[in-house]
N, C-alpha and C positions, 0 to 999 in steps of 0.2 A: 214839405219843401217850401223854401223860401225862395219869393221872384224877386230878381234885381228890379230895383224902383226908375232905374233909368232905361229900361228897355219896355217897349210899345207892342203887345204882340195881337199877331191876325189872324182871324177863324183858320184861316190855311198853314197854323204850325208855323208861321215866318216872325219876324220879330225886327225892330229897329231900333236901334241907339244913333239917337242925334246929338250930336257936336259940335255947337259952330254952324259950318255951313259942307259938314260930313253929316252922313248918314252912311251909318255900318247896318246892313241887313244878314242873319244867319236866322237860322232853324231849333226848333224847340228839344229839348233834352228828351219827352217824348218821341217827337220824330225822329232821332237820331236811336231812339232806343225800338223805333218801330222797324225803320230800316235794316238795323243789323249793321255789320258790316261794313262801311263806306269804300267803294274802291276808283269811282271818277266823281269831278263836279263838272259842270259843263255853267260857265259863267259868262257873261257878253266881255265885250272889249269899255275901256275906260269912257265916261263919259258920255254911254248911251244914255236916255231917257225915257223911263215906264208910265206908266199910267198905273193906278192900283189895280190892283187884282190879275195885271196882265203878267203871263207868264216870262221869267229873265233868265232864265236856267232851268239846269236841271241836275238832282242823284240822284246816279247810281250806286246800288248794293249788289249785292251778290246775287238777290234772286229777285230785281226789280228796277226799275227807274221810277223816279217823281218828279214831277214839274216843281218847279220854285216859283209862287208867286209872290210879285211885288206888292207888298201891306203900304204901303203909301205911293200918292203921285210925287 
């Protein structure tokens, strides 16, 4: 398997692509293959501000939920 070169990823399965002054964060093809399923995301509203490692969300699958942690401040 080959990893895109412009994505940044963190012990917690999260991953970030920076742009400018975006940052796009999603979850590992692992995680998603860990999950199963996906049936909710639970996301903040626009413009909050994390600290690394602190949780911003969360999926759910079918027979689970998981925290989303923020891989950068």
């Amino acid at each position: 398997m080959e990893l895109p070169k412009d994505l940044h990823y963190s012990k917690e399965h999260t991953w970030v692509r920076i742009d400018n002054k975006t940052a796009t964060v999603g979850i590992t093809a692992f995680a998603q293959k860990e999950l199963g399923e996906i049936v909710y995301v639970d996301l903040p509203n626009v413009n909050h501000n994390f600290k690394q490692d602190e949780v911003f969300g969360s999926v759910e699958a079918i027979k689970t939920v998981s925290d989303l942690f923020m891989p950068l401040s």
